[in-house]
MITORTOR-530907 format. One record per residue (C-alpha): residue number from 0; x, y, z. Coordinates in steps of 0.5 Angstrom, whole numbers, plus 500, padded with zeros to 3 digits. Layout:
residues N
@nr:NUM&east:X&north:Y&up:Z
...
This chain:
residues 415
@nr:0&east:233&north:419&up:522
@nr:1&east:237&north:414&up:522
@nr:2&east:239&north:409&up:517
@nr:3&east:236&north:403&up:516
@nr:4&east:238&north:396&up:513
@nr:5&east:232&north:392&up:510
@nr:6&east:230&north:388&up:504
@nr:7&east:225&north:390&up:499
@nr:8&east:220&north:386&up:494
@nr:9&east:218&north:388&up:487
@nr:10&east:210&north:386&up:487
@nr:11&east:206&north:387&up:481
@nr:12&east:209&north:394&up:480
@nr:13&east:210&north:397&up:488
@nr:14&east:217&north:397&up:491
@nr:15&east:216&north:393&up:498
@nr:16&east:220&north:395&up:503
@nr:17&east:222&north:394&up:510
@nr:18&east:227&north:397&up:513
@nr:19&east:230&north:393&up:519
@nr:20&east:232&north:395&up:526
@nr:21&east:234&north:393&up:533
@nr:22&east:231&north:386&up:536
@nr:23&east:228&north:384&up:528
@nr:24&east:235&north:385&up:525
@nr:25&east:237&north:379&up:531
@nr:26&east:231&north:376&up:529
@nr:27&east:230&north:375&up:521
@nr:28&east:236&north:379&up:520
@nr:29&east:236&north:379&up:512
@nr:30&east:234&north:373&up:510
@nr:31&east:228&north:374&up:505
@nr:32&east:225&north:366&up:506
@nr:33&east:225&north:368&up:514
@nr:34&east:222&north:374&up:513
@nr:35&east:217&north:373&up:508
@nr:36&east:214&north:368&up:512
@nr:37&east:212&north:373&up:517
@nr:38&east:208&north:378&up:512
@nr:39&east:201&north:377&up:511
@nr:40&east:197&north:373&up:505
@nr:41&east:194&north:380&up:502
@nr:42&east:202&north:382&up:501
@nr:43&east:204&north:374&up:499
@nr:44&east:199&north:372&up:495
@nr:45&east:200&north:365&up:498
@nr:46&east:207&north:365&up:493
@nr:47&east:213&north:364&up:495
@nr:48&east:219&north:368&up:498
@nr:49&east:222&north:367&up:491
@nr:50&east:217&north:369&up:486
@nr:51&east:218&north:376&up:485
@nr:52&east:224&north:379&up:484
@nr:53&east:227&north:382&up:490
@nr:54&east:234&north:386&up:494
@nr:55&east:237&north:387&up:500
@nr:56&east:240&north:394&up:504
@nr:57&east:246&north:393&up:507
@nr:58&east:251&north:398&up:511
@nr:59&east:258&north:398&up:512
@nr:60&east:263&north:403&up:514
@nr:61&east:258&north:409&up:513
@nr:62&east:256&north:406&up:507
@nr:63&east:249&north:403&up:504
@nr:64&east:250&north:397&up:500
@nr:65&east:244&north:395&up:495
@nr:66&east:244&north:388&up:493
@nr:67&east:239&north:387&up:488
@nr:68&east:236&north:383&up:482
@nr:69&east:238&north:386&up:475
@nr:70&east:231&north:388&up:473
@nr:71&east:231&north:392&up:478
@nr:72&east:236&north:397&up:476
@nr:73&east:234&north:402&up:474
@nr:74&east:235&north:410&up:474
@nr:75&east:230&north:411&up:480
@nr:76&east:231&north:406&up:483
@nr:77&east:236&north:409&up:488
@nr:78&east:231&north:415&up:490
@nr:79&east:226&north:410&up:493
@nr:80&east:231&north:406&up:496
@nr:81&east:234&north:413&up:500
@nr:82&east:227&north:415&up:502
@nr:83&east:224&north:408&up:505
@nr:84&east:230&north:407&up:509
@nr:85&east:232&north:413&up:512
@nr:86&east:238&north:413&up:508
@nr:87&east:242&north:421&up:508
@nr:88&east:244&north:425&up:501
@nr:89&east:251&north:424&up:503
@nr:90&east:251&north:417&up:505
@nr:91&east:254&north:414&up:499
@nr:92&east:249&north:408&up:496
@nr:93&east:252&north:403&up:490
@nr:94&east:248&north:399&up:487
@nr:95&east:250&north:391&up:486
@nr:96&east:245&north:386&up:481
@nr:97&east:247&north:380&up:485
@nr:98&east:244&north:375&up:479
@nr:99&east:240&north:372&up:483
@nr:100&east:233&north:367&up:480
@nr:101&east:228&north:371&up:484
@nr:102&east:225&north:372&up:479
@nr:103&east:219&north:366&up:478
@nr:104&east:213&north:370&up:476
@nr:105&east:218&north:375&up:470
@nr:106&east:219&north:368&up:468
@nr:107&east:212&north:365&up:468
@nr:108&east:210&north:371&up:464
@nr:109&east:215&north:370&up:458
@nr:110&east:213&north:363&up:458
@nr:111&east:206&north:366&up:457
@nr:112&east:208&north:371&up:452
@nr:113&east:211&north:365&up:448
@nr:114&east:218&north:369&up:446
@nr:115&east:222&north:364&up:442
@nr:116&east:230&north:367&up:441
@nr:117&east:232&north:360&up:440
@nr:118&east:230&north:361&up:432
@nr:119&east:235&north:367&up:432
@nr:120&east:242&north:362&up:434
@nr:121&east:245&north:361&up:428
@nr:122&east:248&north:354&up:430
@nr:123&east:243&north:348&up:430
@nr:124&east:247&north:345&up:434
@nr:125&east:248&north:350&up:439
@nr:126&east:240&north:351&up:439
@nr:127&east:238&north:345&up:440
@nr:128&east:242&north:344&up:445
@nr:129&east:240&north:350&up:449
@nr:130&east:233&north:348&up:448
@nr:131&east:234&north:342&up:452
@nr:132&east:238&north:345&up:458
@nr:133&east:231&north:350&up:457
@nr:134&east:236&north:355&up:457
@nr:135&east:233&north:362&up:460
@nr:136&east:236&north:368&up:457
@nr:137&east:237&north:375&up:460
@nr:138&east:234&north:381&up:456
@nr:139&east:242&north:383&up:454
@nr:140&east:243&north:375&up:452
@nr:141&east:237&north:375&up:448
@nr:142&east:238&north:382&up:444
@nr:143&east:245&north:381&up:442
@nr:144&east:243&north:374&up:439
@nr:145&east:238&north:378&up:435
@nr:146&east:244&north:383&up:433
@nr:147&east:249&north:376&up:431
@nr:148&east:243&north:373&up:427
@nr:149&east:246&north:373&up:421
@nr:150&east:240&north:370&up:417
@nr:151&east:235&north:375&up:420
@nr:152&east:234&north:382&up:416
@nr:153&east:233&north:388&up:419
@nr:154&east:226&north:388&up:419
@nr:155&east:226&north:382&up:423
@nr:156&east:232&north:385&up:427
@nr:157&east:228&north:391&up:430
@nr:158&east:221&north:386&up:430
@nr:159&east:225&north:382&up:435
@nr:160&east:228&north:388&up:440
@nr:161&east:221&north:391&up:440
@nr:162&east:219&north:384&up:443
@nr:163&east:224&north:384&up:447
@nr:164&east:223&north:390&up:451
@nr:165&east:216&north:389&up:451
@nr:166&east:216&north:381&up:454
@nr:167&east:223&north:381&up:458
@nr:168&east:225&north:385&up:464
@nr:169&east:228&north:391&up:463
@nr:170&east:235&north:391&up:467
@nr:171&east:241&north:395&up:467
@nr:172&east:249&north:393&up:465
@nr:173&east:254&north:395&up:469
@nr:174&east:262&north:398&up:465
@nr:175&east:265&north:393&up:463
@nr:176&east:272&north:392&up:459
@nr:177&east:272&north:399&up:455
@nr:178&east:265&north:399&up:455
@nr:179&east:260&north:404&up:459
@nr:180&east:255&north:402&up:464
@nr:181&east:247&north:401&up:461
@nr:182&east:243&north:404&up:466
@nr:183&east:237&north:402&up:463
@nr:184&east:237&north:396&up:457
@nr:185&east:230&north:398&up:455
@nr:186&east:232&north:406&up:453
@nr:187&east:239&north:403&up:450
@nr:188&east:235&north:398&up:444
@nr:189&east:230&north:403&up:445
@nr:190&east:235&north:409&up:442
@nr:191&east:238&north:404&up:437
@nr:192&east:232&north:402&up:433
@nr:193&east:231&north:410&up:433
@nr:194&east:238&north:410&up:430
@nr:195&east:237&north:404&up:426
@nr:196&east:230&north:407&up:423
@nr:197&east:232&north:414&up:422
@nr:198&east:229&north:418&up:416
@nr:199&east:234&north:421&up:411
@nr:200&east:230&north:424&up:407
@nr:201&east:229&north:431&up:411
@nr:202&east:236&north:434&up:407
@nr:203&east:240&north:432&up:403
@nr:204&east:248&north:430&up:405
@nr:205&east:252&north:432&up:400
@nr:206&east:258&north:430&up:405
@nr:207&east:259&north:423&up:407
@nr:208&east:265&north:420&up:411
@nr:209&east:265&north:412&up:413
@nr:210&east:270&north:409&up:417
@nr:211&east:271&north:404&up:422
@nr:212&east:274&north:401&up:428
@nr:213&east:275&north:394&up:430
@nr:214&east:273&north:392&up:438
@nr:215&east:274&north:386&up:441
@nr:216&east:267&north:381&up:441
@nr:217&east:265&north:375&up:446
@nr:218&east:261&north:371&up:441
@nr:219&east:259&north:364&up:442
@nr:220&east:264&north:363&up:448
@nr:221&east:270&north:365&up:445
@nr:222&east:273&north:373&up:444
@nr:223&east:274&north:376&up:437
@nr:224&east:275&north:383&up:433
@nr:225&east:268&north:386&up:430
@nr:226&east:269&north:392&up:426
@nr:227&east:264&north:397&up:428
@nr:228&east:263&north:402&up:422
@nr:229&east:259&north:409&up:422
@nr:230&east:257&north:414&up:416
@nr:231&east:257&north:421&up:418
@nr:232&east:254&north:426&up:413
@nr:233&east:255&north:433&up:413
@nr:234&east:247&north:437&up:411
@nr:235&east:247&north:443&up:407
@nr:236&east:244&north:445&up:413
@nr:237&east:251&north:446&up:416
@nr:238&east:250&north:440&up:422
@nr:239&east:253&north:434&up:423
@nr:240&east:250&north:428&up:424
@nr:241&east:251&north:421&up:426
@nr:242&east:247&north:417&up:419
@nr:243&east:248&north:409&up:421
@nr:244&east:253&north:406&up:426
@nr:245&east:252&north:397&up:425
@nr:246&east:258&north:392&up:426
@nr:247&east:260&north:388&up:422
@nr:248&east:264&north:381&up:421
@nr:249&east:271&north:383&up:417
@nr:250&east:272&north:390&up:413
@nr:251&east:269&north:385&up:406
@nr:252&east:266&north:388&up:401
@nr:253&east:259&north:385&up:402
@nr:254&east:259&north:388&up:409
@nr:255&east:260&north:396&up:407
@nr:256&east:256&north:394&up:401
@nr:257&east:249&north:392&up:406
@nr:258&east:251&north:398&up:410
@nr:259&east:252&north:403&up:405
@nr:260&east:245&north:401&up:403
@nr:261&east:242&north:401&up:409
@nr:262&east:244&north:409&up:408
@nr:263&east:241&north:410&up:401
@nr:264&east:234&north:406&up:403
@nr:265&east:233&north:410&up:409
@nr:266&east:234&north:416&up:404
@nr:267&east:240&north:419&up:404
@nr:268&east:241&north:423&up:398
@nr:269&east:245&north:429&up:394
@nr:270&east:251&north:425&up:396
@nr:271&east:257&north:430&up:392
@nr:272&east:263&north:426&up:396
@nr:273&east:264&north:420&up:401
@nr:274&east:271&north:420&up:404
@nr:275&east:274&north:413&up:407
@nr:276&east:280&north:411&up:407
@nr:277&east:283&north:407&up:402
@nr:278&east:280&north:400&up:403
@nr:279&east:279&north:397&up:395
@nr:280&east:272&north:394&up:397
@nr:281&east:269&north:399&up:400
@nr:282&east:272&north:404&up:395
@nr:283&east:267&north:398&up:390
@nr:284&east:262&north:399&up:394
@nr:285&east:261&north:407&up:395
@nr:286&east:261&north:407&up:386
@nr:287&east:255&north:402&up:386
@nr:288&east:251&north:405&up:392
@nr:289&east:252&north:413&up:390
@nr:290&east:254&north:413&up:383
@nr:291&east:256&north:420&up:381
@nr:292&east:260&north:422&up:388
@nr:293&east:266&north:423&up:388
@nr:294&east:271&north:419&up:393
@nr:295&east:276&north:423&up:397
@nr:296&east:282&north:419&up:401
@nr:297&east:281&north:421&up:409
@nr:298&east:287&north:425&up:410
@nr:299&east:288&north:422&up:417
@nr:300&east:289&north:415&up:415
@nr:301&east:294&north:418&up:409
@nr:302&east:298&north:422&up:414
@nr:303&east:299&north:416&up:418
@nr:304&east:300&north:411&up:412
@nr:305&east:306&north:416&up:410
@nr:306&east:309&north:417&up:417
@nr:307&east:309&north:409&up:417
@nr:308&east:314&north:408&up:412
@nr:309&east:319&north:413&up:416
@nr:310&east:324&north:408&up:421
@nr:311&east:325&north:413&up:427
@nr:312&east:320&north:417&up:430
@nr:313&east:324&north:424&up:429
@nr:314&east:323&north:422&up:421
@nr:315&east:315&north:420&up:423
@nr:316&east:314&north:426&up:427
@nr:317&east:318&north:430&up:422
@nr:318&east:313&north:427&up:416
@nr:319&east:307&north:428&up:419
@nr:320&east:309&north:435&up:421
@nr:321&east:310&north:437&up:413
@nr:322&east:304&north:435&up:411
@nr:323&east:299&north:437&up:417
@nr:324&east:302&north:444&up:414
@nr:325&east:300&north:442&up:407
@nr:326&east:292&north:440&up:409
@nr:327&east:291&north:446&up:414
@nr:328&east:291&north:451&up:407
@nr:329&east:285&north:453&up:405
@nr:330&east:287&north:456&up:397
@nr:331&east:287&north:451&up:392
@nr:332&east:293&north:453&up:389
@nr:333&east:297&north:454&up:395
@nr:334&east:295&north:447&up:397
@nr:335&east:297&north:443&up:391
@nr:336&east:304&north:447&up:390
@nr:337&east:305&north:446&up:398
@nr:338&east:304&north:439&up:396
@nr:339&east:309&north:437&up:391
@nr:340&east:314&north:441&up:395
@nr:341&east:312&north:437&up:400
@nr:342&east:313&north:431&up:397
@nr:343&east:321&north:433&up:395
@nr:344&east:322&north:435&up:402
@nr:345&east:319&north:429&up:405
@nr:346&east:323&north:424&up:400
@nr:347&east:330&north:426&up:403
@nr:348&east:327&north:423&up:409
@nr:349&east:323&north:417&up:407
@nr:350&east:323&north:416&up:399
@nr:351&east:318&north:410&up:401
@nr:352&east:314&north:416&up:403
@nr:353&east:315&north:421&up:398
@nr:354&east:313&north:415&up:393
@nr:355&east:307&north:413&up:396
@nr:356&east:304&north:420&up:396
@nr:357&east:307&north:421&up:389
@nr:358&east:302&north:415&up:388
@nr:359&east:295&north:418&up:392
@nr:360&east:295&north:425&up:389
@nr:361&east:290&north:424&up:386
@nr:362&east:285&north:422&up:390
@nr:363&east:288&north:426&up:397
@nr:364&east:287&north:433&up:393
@nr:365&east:280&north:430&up:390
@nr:366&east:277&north:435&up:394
@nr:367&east:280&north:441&up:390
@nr:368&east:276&north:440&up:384
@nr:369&east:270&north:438&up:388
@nr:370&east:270&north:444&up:392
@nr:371&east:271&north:450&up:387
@nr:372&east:267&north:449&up:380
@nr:373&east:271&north:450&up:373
@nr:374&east:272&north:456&up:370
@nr:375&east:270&north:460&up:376
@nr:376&east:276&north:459&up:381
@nr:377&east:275&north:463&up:387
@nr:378&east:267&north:461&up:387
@nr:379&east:265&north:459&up:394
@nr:380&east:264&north:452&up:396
@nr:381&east:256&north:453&up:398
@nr:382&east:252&north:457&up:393
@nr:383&east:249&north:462&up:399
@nr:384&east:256&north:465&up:399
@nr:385&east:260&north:460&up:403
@nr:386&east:257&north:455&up:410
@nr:387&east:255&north:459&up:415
@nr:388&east:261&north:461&up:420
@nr:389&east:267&north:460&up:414
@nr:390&east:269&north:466&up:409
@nr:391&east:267&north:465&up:402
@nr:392&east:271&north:460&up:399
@nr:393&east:273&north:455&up:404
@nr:394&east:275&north:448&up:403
@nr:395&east:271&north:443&up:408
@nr:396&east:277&north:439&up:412
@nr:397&east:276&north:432&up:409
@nr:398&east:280&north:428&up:414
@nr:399&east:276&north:428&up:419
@nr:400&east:269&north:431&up:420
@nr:401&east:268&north:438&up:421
@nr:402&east:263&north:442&up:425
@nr:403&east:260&north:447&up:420
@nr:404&east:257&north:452&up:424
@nr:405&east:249&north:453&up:426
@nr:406&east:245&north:456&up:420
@nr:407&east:245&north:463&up:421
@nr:408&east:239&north:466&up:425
@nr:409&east:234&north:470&up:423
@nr:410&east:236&north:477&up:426
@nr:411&east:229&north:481&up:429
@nr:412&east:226&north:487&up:425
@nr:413&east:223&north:489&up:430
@nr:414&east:225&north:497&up:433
């Protein structure tokens, strides 16, 4: 068979193709208004050309282009496509939103479904502005207004993306900046409202660790940095998992605090220590939502802190080379000698190091004595004899997480 180019019509749930060849190519070619006017009215209804959403196939250089509106992209769109227009296995097939306002009747059933977005922009004076211009927003638009509401809660959040994925088109985001492609919009807020609503309760998490990274955001017409904050819990199960993930303005002691919360009230509990870097309020906010639970300086961000002091790069690897030998220990005792040695050897490179390590000794062993209870110094760190994978005693790595192992699994009794 031989490929064809075409055009397509998505109506009331059936992809409507019509491949193209020949004398209809020099005829119609790829223009949809021409060529709807030749299709019957049990096709068209008597609507326009540019009432329902639409695309056209294209081949060019052994390739098969595929013009089409964004609420069409979807994961399986591509398979339909090959078969209805003869395309071949090894024929290359890209997809490409064109962006087009072919969209009357998606259009006419949210103005049904009455969905007002208006409410979630925080500047009135941007809102009324939109509302003059009768702006119509596209499904990522309006679900990463919801996201930047600062005035609705997360109930109101995720009320709102439910309502979206019900009443607008789903469509997908191709990759842009540093940020992968969304194949399918709907699946993505789908999956973030699982994670945002994901139940805790199921095992406790005596481990905790939450940082955060900054990114940069388009937000009102202007690009700036949002922090992006995660929490990972270790389970006494022995897996870890990805417990919350949100954004956030700045690094603000309001914000860890709301987030920390978030954890606590999805039912995150059993908390022994949380590992952060040495943020102040972040420090102010783990103390009042886990009280009890000792705090831990990551390793990773003091390690880089140290070799920061140094002036030259071979003083900064040589920084970082002394004490990566110190944290890969896993004996207590050994691990706090080796630190002061370290810490006399690294102040004959950078005394502005030295000292600030001097300072966080505290709080970079804390896990020592988190680890191993008193008067029982060779006492494993999980009651059953030691997390499974490990031998007995051994100390977690509390710069950054790390992978425990599976739970033991039961061996058949079986001959």
């Amino acid at each position: 068979m031989t490929a064809k180019r075409g055009m397509f019509w998505y109506v009331d749930g059936e992809l409507l193709c019509f491949p193209v060849s020949g004398a209809e190519v020099d005829t119609v070619g790829n223009n949809h208004r021409r060529f709807w006017k030749t299709l019957p009215y049990s096709l068209t209804g008597g609507m326009p050309y540019n009432y329902f959403p639409c695309g056209r196939i294209e081949l060019r250089h052994g390739k098969a282009l595929v013009y089409l509106h964004p609420t069409l992209c979807t994961p399986k769109i591509d398979i339909r496509i090959r078969h209805a227009f003869s395309l071949p296995d090894e024929m290359q097939l890209s997809l490409k939103a064109d962006g087009s306002r072919h969209d009357r009747s998606i259009q006419k059933k949210q103005e049904e479904k009455k969905l007002d977005i208006y409410r979630f922009i925080d500047s009135r004076d941007m809102r009324e502005h939109l509302q003059k211009l009768n702006y119509s927003f596209t499904t990522p638009e309006a679900a990463f207004l919801v996201y930047r509401c600062k005035a609705a809660t997360l109930e109101e959040r995720i009320a709102a993306w439910r309502e979206i994925i019900d009443t607008m088109p789903n469509c997908a985001m191709s990759e842009r900046l540093n940020l992968e492609a969304i194949p399918d919009f709907h699946q993505f807020l789908r999956d973030y409202i699982d994670l945002q609503e994901r139940d805790l309760s199921g095992t406790s998490f005596p481990y905790i660790w939450v940082d955060a990274t900054y990114v940069k955001c388009r937000d009102g017409g202007h690009v700036s940095s949002c922090a992006l904050v995660t929490a990972i819990g270790a389970g006494a199960d022995g897996y870890r998992r990805l417990l919350g993930l949100d954004a956030i303005d700045t690094e603000s002691y309001a914000g860890w605090l709301a987030f920390l919360r978030s954890l606590r009230e999805r039912g995150a509990s059993g908390v022994l220590c949380v590992t952060s870097d040495a943020h102040e309020g972040l420090r102010r906010a783990i103390e009042e939502v886990f009280p009890g639970a000792a705090w831990q300086r990551c390793i990773v961000h003091l390690m880089r802190n140290a070799a920061s002091c140094a002036p030259t790069r071979q003083k900064r690897a040589a920084v970082l080379a002394i004490l990566h030998a110190v944290f890969d220990e896993r004996d207590p005792a050994l691990v706090r000698e080796l630190y002061h040695l370290a810490c006399g050897e690294i102040a004959g490179i950078c005394p502005r190091a030295a000292g600030l390590l001097e300072d966080a000794e505290a709080d970079a062993l804390a896990y020592l004595v988190l680890a191993l209870p008193q008067n029982q110094p060779n006492a494993p760190l999980y009651p059953a004899g030691g997390a499974p994978g490990s031998r007995p005693g051994a100390l977690p790595h509390f710069g950054r997480p790390r992978y425990l192992g599976p739970p033991p699994r039961a061996r058949s009794t079986a001959g």
